[in-house]
MARPA-484859 format. One record per residue (C-alpha): residue in one letter; x, y, z; chain. Coordinates in Angstrom, 2 decimals. Example, Ala and Ser with C-alpha at 12.3 -4.5 7.8 and 13.67 -1.06 7.14 Angstrom:
residues 2
  marti       c1       c2       c3  badren
      a    12.30    -4.50     7.80       A
      s    13.67    -1.06     7.14       A
//
This chain:
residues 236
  marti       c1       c2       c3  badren
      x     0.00     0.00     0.00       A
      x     2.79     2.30     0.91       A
      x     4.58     1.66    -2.59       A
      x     1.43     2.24    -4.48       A
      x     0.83     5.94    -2.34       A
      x     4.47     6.86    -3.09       A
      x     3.58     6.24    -7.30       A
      x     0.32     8.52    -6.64       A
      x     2.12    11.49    -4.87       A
      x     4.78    11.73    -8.20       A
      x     1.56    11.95   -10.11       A
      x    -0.56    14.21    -8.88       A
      x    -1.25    16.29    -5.50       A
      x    -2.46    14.54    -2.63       A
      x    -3.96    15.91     0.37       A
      x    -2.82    14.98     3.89       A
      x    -6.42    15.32     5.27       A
      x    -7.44    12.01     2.81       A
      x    -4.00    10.31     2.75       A
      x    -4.83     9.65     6.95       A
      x    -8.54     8.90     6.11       A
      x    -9.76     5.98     7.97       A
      x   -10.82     4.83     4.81       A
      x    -8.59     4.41     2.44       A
      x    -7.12     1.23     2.78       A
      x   -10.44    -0.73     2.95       A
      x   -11.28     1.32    -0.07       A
      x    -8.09     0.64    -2.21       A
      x    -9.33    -3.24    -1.55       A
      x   -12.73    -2.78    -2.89       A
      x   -11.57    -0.92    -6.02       A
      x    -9.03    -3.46    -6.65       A
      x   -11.52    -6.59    -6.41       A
      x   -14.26    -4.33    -8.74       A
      x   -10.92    -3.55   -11.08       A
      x   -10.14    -7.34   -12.16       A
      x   -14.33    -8.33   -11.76       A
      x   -15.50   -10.25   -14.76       A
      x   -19.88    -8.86   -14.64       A
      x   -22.43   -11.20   -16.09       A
      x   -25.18   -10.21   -18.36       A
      x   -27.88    -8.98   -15.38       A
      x   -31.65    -9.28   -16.13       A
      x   -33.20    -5.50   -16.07       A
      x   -36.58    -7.15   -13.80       A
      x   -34.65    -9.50   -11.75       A
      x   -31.57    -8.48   -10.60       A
      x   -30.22    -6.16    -7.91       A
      x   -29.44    -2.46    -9.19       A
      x   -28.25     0.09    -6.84       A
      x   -29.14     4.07    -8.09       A
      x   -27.46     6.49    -6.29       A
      x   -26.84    10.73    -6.35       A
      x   -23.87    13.06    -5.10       A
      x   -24.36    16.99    -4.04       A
      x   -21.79    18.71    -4.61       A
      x   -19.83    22.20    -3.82       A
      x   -19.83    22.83    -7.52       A
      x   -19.36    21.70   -10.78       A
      x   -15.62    21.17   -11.08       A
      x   -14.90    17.77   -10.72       A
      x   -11.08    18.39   -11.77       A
      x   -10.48    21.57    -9.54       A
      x   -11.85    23.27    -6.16       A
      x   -15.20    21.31    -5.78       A
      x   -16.11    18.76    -3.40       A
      x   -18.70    15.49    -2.88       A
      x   -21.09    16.80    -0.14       A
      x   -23.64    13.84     0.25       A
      x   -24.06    10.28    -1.19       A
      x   -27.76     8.70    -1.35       A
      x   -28.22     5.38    -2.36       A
      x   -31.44     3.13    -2.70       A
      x   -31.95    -0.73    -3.87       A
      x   -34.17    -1.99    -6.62       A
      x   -34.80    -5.72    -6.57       A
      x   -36.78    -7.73    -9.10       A
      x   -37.68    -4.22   -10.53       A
      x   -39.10    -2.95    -7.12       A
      x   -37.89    -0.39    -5.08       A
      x   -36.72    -1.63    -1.80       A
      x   -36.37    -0.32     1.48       A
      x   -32.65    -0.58     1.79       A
      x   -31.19     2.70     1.21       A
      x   -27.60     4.21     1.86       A
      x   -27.17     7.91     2.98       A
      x   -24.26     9.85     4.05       A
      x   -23.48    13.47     4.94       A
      x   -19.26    14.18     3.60       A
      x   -17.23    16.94     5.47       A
      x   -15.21    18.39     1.61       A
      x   -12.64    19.89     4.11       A
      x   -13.38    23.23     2.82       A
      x   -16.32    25.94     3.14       A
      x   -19.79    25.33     1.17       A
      x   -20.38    27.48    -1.33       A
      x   -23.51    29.85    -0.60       A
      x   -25.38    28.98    -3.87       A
      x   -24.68    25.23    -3.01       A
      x   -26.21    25.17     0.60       A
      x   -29.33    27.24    -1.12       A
      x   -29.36    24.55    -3.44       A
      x   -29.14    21.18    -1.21       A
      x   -29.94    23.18     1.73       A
      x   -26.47    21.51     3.42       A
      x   -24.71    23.92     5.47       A
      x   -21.11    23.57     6.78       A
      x   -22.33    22.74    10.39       A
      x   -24.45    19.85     9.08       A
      x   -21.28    18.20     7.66       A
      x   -18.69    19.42     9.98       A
      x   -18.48    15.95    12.22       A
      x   -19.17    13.57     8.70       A
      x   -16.68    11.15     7.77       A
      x   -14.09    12.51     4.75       A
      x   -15.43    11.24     1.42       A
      x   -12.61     8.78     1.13       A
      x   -14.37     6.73     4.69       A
      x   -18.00     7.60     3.06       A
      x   -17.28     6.16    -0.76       A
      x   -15.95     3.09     1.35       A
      x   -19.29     2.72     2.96       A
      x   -21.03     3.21    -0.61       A
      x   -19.17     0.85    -2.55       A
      x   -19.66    -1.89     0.74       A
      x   -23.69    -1.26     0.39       A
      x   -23.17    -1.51    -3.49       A
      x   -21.60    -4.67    -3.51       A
      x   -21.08    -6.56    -6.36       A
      x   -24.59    -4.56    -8.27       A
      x   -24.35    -2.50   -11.26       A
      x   -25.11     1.26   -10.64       A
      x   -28.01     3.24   -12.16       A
      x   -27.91     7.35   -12.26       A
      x   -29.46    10.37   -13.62       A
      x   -26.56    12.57   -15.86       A
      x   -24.24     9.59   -14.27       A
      x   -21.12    11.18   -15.41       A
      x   -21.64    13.63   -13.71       A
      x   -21.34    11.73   -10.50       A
      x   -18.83     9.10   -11.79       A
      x   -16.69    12.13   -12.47       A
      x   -16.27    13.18    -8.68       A
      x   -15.95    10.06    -7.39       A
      x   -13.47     8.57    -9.95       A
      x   -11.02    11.67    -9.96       A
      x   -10.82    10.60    -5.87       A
      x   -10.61     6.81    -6.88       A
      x    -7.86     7.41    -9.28       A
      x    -5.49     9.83    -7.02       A
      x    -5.67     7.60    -3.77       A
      x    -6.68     4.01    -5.20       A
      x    -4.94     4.32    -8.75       A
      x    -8.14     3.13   -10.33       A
      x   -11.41     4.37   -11.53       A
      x   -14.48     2.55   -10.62       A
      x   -14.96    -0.47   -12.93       A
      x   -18.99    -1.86   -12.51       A
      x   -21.53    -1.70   -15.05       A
      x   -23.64     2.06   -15.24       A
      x   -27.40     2.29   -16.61       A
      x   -27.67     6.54   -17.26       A
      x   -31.49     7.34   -17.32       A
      x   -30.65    10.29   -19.30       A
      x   -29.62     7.63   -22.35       A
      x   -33.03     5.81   -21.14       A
      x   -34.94     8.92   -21.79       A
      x   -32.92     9.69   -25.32       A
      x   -33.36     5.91   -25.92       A
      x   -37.58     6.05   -24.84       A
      x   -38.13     9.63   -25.99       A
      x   -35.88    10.45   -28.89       A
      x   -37.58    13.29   -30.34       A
      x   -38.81    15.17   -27.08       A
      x   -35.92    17.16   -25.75       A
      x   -38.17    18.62   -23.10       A
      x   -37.87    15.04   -21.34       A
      x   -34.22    14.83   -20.26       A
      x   -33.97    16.59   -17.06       A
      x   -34.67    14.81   -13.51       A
      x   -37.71    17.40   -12.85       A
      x   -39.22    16.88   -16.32       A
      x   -39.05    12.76   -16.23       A
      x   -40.74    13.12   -12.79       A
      x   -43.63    15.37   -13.64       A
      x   -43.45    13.15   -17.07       A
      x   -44.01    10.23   -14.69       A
      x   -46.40    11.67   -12.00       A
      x   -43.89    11.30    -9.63       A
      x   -43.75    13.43    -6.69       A
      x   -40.10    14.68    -6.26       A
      x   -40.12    14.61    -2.77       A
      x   -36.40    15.26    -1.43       A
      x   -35.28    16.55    -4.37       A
      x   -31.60    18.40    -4.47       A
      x   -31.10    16.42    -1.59       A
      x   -28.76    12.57    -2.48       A
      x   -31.05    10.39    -1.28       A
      x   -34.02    12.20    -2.45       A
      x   -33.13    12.45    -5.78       A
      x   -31.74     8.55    -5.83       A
      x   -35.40     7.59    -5.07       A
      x   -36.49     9.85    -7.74       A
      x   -34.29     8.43   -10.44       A
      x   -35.15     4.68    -8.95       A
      x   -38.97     5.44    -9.89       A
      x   -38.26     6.81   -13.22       A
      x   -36.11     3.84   -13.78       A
      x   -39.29     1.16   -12.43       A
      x   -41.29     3.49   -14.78       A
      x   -39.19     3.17   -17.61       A
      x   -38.69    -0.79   -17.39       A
      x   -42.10    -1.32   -19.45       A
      x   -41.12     0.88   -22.02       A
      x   -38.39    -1.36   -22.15       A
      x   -39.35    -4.61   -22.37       A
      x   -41.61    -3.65   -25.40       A
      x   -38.05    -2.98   -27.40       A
      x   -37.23    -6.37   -26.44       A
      x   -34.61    -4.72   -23.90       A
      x   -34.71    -7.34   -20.79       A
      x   -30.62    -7.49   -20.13       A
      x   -27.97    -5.25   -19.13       A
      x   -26.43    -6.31   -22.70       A
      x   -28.85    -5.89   -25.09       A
      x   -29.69    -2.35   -23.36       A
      x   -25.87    -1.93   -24.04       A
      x   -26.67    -3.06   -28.05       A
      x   -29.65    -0.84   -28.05       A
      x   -27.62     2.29   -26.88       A
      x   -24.83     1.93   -29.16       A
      x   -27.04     0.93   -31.87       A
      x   -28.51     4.49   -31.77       A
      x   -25.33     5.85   -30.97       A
      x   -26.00     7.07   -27.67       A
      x   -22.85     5.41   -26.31       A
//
């Protein structure tokens, strides 16, 4: 482990507050066994899916801004289950006013959370071996990866349905239907929680149930031929 920190400091900047994190060596383990994992071809209405959201400081994955909160929920056999993961992050810096007016998360509420090294541990442990399901999920992937890559020395390797390339897939010609808000009110769902992680990971797991139908009437019922469809249409 020591070795593999030394390589990461020549390459890029690390910060002392997340090199001691309580974390990171459990971490670096999980990364490594998701690295070399061979995934199977999962079944969209029968398998175990885990959808999940990150507030941020910002935008700028690659600069000053921060993972705030991580909100996970569970979707079994294409219900919505009760398991859910949620976690405050203290980013080590000041929030952003237009952030906490945003997510409504305020320095105080974070300022005795774990660092976001400890809290992506806990994530990927309720995760598991399950592929991941997000709204705009580069977004997302972005801030965690650029954390995975400078203290693990790997991005995160597990399968990733977007529901934005759903909703391009399903609704190809209405651009009005390819933000979180307009799904929802698309869908009738109520967007309880929403700029909140959690909230808006339950949000994005109903679209998602929603969506499955839709689905299944292209003939989409795996993780691979939703894969084939995508790049098909060149949405991937």
């Amino acid at each position: 482990m020591f070795t593999i920190l030394l390589k990461l400091v020549k390459k890029s900047p690390m910060d002392p507050y997340l090199l001691s994190s309580p974390g990171l060596n459990s971490l670096h383990d999980k990364v490594t066994i998701l690295r070399h994992q061979t995934w199977p071809e999962y079944r969209l209405d029968s398998s175990r899916f885990v959808v999940f959201d990150t507030e941020t400081t910002g935008f700028c994955y690659n600069k000053k801004d921060e993972i705030i909160s991580v909100g996970a929920v569970a979707i079994e056999n294409g219900l919505i289950t009760e398991s859910c993961f949620s976690e405050f992050v203290n980013p080590n810096r000041s929030i952003p006013t237009i952030a906490t007016e945003i997510t409504g998360i305020t320095d105080e509420m974070v300022a005795d959370s774990s660092d976001v090294l400890t809290v992506l541990d806990k994530f990927l442990e309720f995760k598991g071996l399950s592929p991941l399901i997000a709204h705009t999920a580069s977004f997302d992937l972005n801030f965690i990866n650029i954390k995975l890559r400078r203290y693990c020395g790997h991005r995160l390797n597990t399968p990733t349905i977007d529901t934005l390339l759903l909703a391009k897939l399903l609704f190809p010609s209405e651009e009005n239907l390819r933000s979180l808000d307009s799904l929802a009110k698309y869908y009738n769902i109520d967007p309880i929680g929403r700029h909140t992680a959690l909230g808006d990971a339950l949000i994005t797991a109903q679209i998602y149930t929603k969506m499955l139908d839709s689905l299944y009437k292209l003939g989409i019922e795996t993780t691979y031929q939703l894969a084939n469809h995508l790049m098909f249409k060149h949405l991937i």
